[in-house]
PLY file of the C-alpha trace (Angstrom):
ply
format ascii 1.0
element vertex 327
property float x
property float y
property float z
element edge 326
property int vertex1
property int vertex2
end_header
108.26 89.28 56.01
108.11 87.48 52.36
104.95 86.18 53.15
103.60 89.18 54.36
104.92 91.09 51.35
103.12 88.63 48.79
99.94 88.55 50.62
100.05 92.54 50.13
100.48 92.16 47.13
97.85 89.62 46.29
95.77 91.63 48.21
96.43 94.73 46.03
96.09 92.62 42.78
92.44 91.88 44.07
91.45 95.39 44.73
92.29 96.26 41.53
91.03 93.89 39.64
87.42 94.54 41.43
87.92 97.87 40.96
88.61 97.21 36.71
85.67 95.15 37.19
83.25 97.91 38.54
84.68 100.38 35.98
83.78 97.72 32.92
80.08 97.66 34.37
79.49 101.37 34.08
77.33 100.58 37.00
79.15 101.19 40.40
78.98 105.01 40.47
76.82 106.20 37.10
76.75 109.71 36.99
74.98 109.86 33.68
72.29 107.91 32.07
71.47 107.23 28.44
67.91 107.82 27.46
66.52 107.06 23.86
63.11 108.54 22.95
61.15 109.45 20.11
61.37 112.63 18.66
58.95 114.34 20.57
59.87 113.23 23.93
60.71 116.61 25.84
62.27 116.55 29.59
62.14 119.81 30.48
65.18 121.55 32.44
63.26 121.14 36.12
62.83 117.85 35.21
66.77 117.18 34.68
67.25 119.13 37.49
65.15 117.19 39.94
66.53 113.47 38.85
69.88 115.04 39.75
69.22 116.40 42.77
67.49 112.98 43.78
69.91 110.82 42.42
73.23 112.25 40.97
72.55 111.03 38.08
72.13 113.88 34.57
70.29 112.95 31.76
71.60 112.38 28.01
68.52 111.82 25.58
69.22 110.61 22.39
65.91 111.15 19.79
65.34 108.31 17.49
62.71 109.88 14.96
59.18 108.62 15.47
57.91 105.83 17.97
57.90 102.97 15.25
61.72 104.30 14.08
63.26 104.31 17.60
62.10 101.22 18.12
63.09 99.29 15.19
66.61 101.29 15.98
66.75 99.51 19.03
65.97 96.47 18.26
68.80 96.64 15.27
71.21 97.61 18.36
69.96 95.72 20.91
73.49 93.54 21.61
75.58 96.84 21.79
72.44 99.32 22.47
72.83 103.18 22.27
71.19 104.24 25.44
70.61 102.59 28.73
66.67 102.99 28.46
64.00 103.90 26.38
60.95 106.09 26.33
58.09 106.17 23.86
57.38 102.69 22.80
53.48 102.55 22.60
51.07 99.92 22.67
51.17 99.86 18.72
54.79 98.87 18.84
55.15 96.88 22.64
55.26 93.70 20.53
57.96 94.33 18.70
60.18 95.42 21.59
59.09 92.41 23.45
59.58 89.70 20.99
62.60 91.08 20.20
63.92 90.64 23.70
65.48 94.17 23.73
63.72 94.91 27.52
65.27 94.33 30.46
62.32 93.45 33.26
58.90 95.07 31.77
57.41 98.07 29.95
56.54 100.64 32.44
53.11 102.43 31.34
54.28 106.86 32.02
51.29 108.07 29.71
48.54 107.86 27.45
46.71 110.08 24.71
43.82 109.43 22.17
44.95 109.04 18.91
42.01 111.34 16.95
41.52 112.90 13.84
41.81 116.98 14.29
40.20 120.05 12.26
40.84 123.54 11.71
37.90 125.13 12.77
38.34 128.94 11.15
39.22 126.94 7.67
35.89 125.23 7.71
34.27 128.79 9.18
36.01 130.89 6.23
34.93 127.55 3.89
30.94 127.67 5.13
31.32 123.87 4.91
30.07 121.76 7.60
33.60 120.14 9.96
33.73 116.16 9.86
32.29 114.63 12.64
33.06 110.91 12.00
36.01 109.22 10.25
33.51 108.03 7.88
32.92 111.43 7.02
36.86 111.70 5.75
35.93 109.33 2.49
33.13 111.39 1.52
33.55 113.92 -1.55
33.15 117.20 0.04
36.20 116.70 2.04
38.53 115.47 -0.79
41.80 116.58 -0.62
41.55 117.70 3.08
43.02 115.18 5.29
46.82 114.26 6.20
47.64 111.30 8.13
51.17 109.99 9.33
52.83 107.01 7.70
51.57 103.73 9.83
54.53 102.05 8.60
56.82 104.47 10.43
54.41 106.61 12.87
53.05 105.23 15.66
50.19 107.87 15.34
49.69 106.32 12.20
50.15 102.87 13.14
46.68 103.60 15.85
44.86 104.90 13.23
45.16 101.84 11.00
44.50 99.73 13.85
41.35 102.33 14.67
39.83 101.68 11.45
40.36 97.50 11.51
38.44 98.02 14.75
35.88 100.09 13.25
35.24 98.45 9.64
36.61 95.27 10.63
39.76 92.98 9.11
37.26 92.49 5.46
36.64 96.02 5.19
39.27 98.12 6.28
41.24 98.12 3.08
38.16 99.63 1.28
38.22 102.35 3.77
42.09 103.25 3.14
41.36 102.83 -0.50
38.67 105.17 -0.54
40.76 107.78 1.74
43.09 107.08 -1.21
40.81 108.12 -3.84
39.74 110.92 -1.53
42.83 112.47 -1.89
44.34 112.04 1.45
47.97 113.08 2.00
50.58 110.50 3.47
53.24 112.29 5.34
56.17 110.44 7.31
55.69 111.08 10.92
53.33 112.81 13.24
55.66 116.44 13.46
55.90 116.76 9.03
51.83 116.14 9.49
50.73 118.62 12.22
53.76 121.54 12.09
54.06 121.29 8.19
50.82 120.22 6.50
48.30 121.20 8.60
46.70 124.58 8.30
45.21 124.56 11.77
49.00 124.78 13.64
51.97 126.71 13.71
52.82 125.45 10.13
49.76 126.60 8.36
49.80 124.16 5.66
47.24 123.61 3.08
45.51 120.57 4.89
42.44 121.54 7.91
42.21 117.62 8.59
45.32 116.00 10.42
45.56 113.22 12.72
46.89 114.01 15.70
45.17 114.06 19.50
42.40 114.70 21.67
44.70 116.86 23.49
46.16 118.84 20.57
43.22 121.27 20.33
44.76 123.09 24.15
47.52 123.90 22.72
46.06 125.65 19.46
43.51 128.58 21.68
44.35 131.85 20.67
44.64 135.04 21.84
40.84 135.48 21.93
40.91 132.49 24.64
39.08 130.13 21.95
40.89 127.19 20.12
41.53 127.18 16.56
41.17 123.51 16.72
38.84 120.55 17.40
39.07 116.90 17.94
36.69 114.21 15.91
36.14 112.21 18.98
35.10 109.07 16.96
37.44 106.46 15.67
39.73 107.07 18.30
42.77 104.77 19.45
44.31 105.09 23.28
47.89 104.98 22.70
49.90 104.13 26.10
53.73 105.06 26.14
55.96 103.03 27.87
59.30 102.83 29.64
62.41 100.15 30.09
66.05 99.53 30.86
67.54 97.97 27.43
69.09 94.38 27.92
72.99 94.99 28.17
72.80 98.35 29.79
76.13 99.91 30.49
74.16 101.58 33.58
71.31 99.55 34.16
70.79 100.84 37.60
70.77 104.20 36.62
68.11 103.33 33.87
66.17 101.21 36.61
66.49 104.74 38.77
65.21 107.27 35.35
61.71 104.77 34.72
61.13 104.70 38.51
61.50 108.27 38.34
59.22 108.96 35.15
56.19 107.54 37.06
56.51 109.74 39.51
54.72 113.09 40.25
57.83 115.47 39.00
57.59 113.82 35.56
54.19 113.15 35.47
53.39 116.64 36.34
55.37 117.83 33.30
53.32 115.61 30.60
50.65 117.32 29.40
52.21 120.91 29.27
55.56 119.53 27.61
54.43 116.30 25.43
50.54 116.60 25.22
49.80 113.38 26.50
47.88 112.32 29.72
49.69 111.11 32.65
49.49 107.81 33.58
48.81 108.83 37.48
45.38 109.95 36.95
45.82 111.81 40.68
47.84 114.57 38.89
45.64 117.91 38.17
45.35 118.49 34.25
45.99 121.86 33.11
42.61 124.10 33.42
42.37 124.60 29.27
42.12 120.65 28.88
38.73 120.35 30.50
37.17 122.48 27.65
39.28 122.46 24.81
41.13 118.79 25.82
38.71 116.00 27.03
39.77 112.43 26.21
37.63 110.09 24.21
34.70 108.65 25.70
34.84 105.81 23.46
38.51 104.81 22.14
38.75 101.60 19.38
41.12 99.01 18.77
41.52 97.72 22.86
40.34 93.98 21.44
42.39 93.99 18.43
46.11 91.65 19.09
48.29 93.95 16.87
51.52 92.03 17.67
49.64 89.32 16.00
48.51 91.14 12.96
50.99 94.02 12.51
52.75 92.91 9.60
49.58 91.62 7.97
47.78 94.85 8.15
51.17 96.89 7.20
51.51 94.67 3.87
47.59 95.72 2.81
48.09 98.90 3.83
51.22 99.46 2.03
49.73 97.65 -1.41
47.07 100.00 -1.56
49.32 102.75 -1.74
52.28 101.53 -3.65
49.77 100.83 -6.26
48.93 103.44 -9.26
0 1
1 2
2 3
3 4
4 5
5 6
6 7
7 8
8 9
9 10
10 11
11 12
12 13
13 14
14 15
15 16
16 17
17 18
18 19
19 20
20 21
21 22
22 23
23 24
24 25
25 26
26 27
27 28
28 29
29 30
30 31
31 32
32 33
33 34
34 35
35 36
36 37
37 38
38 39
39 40
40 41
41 42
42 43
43 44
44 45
45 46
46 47
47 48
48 49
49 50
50 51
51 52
52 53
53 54
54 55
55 56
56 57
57 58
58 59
59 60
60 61
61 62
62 63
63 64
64 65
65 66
66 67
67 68
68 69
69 70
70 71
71 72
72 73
73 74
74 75
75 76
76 77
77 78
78 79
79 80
80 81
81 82
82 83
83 84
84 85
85 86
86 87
87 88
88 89
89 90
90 91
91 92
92 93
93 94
94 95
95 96
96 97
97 98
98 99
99 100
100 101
101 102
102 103
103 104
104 105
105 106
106 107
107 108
108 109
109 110
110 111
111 112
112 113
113 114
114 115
115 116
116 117
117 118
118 119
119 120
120 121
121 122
122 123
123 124
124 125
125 126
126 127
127 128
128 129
129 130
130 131
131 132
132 133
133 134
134 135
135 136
136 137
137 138
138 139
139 140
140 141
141 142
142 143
143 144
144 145
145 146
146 147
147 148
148 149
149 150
150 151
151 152
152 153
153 154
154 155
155 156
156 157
157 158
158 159
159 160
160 161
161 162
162 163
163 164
164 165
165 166
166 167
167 168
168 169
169 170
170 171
171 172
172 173
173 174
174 175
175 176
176 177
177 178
178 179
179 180
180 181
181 182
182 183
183 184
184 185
185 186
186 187
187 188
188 189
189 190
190 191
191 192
192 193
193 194
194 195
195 196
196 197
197 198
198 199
199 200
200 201
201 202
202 203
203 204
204 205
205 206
206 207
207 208
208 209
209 210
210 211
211 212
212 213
213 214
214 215
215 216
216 217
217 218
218 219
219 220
220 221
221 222
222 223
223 224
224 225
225 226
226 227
227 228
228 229
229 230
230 231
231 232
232 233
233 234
234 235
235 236
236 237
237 238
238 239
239 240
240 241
241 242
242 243
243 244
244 245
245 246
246 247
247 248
248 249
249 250
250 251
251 252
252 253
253 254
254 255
255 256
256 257
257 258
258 259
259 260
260 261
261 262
262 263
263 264
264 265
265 266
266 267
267 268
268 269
269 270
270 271
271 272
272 273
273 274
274 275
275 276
276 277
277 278
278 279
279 280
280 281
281 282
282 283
283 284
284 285
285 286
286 287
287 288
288 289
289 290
290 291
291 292
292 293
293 294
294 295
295 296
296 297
297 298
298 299
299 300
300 301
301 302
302 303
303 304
304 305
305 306
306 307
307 308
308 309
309 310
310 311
311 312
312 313
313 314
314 315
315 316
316 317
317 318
318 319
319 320
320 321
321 322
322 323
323 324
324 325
325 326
């Protein structure tokens, strides 16, 4: 009977301590999973709905300001990180997240979008001034004072365009370029959202700029009432930004997160892209909404695929930010 009695309990010690264990992992039943995005990121209430109904699981998302931001935020927290995956890492900053070692497995491409300069086309009507048609045109005095652009030290929008115009004037003449937008007047906002929804006249925020970077795709979302768009993309000098997806090394529920980036290449979330976040779906079998075939097409002709930016990043940051730190 005593030997009975102490196996018992032995036995009991071992179930419980297997059971602490589970509980410490955050991994045996997850009923929740982190998500950390940039600030546009949008998953839409269907979209929460149908992760739960597939897997149980509900989704926290935890913004992070702009691509280039969240990502530098995560790699600050990588050995006690603040989600259990991310979203929104581009191809501007995948170098950073991967020689930082804050991935667990691989980025996961979910979408893409053409990083392009925009215009407001009833500005330039009221104006009788010709609209840009080139980024060269941006440097030239009848559009002085016109154009905003998003920090490339901090946007990831901003970050393509730099790289955009390395690939188009090359790593000798680039810095002319940004020191004759300079000179041009250009305005330098701090992320993508101030730009487009604050400065830009063309938008919702009617500001006093008709030249913004933004995307190919931004011009569906501007038609008005009289079916026409307000806005239209400069289809030259343009950068293809992918957006990416991971489970953070040291996870509390990395099967969860392994479950949410399965799940955000899948129809349901692919489906929702271009109507919620104004980007292209990676699965190029999804149907685009009918207003992006006019008012949306991508570029035919994107820069900056050859450039390494991991590689030159920094470099091209430093000249970037000398030109305007200077007087």
């Amino acid at each position: 009977m005593q030997i009975k009695r102490i196996i018992t309990i032995a036995a009991a010690a071992l179930m419980a301590a297997s059971s602490l264990t589970a509980c410490s992992t955050g991994d045996a039943t997850p009923t929740e999973v982190t998500v950390v995005t940039h600030d546009s990121a949008v998953f839409t209430d269907e979209v929460i709905a149908a992760f739960k109904a597939e897997t149980g699981i509900t989704i926290k998302q935890i913004k992070a300001g702009d691509a280039g931001a969240m990502t530098n935020k995560l790699v600050l927290t990588k050995d006690a990180p603040i989600g259990d995956a991310f979203f929104g890492i581009d191809n501007t900053f995948g170098g950073v997240a991967l020689d930082n070692q804050i991935i667990d497995g691989e980025l996961t491409a979910v979408d893409f979008g053409d990083v392009c300069l925009n215009y407001d086309k009833n500005w330039f009507a009221a104006k009788a001034l010709a609209a840009p048609t080139t980024i060269a045109d941006l440097i030239k005095p009848a559009y002085k004072g016109l154009t905003v652009v998003s920090n490339p030290t901090s946007s990831s929008p901003g970050l393509a365009f730099l790289a955009a115009t390395v690939s188009v004037y090359g790593q000798n003449g680039f810095e002319q370029y940004w020191q004759d937008l300079k000179n041009n007047g250009v305005k330098v906002a701090a992320g993508w959202e101030d730009a487009y929804f604050t400065d830009f006249s063309g938008s919702s925020g009617k500001g006093a700029y008709p030249i913004v970077l933004s995307y190919s795709s931004s011009p569906a979302f501007e038609v008005r009432e009289d079916g026409i768009s307000q806005t239209a993309s400069i289809n030259d000098g343009c950068f293809r930004q992918i957006e990416y997806a991971g489970v953070l090394k040291n996870a509390k529920n990395k099967s969860a997160a392994e479950k949410l980036v399965k799940f955000l290449t899948e129809k349901t979330f692919q489906k929702s892209l271009p109507d919620s976040m104004y980007v292209y779906p990676v699965d190029t079998s999804v149907a685009l909404p009918e207003a992006w075939a006019k008012w949306a097409p991508a570029a035919t002709k994107p820069v900056g695929e050859e450039l390494s930016i991991s590689a030159n990043r920094k470099t091209w940051l430093e000249q970037w930010s000398a030109i305007f730190s200077a007087n």
